[in-house]
C-alpha beads as a LAMMPS data file, in Angstrom:
LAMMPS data file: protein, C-alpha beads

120 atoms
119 bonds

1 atom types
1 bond types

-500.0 500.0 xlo xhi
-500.0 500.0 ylo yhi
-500.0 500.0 zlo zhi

Masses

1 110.0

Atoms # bond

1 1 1 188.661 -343.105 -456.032
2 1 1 190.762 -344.183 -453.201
3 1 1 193.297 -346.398 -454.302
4 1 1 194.304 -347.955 -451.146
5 1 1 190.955 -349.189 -451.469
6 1 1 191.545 -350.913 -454.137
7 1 1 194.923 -352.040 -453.295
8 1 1 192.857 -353.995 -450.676
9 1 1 190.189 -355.395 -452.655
10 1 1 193.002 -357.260 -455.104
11 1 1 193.505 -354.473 -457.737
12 1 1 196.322 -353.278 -458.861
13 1 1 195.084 -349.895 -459.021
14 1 1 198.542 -348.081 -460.394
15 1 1 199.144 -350.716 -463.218
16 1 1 195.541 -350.138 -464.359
17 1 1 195.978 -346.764 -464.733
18 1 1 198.892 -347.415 -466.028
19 1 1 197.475 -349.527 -468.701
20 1 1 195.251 -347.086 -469.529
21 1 1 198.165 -344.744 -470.627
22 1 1 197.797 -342.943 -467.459
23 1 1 194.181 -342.059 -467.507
24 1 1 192.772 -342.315 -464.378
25 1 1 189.942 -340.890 -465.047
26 1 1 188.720 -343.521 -467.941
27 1 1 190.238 -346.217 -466.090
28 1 1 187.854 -345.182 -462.399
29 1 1 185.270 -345.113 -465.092
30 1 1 185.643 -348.476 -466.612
31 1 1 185.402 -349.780 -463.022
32 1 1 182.683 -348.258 -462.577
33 1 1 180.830 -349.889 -465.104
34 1 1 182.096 -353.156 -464.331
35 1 1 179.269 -352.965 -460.992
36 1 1 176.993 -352.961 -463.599
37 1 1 177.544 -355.734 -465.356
38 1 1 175.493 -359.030 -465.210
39 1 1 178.072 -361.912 -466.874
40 1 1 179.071 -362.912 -462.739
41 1 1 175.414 -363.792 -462.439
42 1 1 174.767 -365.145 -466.174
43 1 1 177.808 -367.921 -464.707
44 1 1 176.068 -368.063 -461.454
45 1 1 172.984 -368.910 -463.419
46 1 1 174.400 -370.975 -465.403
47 1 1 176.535 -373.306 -462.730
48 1 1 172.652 -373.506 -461.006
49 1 1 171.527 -375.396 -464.483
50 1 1 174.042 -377.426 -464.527
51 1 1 174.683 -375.382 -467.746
52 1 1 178.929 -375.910 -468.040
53 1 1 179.399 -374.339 -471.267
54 1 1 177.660 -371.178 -470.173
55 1 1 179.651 -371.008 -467.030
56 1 1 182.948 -371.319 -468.938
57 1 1 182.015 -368.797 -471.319
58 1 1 181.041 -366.135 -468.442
59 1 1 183.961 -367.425 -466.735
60 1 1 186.192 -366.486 -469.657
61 1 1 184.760 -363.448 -470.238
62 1 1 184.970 -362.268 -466.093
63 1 1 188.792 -363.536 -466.738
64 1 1 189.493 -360.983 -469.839
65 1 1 187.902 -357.992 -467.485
66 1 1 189.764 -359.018 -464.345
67 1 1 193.378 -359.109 -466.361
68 1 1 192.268 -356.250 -468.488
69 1 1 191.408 -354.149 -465.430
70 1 1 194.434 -355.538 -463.179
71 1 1 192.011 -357.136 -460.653
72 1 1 194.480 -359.360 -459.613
73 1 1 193.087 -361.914 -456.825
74 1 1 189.906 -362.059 -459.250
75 1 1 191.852 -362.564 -462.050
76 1 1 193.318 -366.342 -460.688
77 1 1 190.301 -367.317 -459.055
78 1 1 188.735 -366.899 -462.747
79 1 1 191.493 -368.612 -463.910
80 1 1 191.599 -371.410 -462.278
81 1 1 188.089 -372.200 -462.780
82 1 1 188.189 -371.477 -466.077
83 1 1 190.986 -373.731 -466.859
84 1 1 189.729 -376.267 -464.749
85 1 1 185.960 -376.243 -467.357
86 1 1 188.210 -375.936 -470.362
87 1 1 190.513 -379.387 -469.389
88 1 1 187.923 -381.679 -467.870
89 1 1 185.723 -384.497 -470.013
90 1 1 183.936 -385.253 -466.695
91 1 1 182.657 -382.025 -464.613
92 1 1 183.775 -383.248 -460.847
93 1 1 180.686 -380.596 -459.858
94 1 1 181.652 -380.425 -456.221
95 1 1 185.292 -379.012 -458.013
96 1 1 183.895 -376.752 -459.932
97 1 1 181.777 -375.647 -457.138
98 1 1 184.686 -375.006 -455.036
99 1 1 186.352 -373.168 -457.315
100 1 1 183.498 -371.252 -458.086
101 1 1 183.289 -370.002 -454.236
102 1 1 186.523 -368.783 -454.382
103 1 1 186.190 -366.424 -457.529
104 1 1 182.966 -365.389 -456.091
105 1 1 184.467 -364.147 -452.726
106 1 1 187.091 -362.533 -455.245
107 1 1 184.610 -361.086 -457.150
108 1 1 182.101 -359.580 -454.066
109 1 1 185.679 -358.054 -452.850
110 1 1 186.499 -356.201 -455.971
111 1 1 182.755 -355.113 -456.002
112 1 1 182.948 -354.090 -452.917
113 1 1 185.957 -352.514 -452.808
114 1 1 184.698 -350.663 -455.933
115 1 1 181.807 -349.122 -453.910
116 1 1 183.917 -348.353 -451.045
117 1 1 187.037 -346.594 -453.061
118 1 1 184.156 -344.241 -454.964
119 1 1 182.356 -343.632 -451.882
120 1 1 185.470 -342.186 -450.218

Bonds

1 1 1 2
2 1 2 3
3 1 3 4
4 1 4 5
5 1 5 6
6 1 6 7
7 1 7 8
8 1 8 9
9 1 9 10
10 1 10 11
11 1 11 12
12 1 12 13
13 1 13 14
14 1 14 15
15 1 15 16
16 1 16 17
17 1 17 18
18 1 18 19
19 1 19 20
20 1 20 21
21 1 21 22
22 1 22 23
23 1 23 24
24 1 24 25
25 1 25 26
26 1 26 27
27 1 27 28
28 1 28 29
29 1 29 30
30 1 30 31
31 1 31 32
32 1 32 33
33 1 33 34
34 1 34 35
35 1 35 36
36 1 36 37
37 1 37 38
38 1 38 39
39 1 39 40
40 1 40 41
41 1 41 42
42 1 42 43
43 1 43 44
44 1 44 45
45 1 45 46
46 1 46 47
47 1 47 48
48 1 48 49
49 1 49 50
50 1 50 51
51 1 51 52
52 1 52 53
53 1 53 54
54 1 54 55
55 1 55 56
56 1 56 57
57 1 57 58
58 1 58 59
59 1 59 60
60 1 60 61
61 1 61 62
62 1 62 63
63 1 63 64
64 1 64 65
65 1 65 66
66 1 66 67
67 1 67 68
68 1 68 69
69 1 69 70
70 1 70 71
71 1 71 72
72 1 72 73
73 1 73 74
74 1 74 75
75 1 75 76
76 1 76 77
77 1 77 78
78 1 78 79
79 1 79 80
80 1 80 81
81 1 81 82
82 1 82 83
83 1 83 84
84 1 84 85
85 1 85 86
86 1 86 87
87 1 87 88
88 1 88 89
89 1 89 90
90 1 90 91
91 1 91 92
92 1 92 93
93 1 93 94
94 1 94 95
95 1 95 96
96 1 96 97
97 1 97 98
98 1 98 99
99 1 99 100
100 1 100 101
101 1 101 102
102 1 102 103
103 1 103 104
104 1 104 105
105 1 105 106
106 1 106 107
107 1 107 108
108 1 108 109
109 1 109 110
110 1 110 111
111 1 111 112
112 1 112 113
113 1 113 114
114 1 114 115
115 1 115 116
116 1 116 117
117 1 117 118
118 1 118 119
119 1 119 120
């Protein structure tokens, strides 16, 4: 995979390796597989219902990949929204909308800086 890439696409792709004791090969791998998984759209799906407790708990879950696979701008934006779901009583929607947008333009660059570093 081509790291600079990844650089650009928010992930740290030396600390990840890193991480995984210095196996680059399982830790292109585990990237990989992240492009297949559905929890982004399970929250999408869930913020469309009006479903908060689902959206937290995909949000949470996107947040544990993102810090666990050092992608770092996808990572906060997770973050954020996630804390924001956990603290409020009240859901200000067009909030949590707006912090929604910006992990999902997080979250279409790591995907698609995923693609692009394997393609090259």
């Amino acid at each position: 995979m081509n790291s600079e890439v990844l650089k650009r696409a928010g992930i740290d792709f030396e600390h990840g390796v890193d991480r995984f004791l210095g196996d680059r090969q399982l830790y292109e791998s585990i990237l990989i597989t992240f492009l297949t998984d559905d929890t982004f759209v399970q929250g999408k799906n869930a913020l469309e219902k009006g479903n908060f407790k689902g959206l937290y708990e995909s949000v949470h879950t996107l947040k544990g990949i993102a810090g666990n696979t050092d992608m770092i701008t996808f990572y906060h934006t997770a973050g954020a929204l996630g804390e924001h779901l956990r603290k409020c009583e009240v859901m200000d929607e067009d909030e949590v909308i707006h912090l929604f947008n910006e992990m999902q333009e997080a979250y279409y660059a790591v995907m698609k800086g995923i693609i692009d570093a394997k393609e090259k």
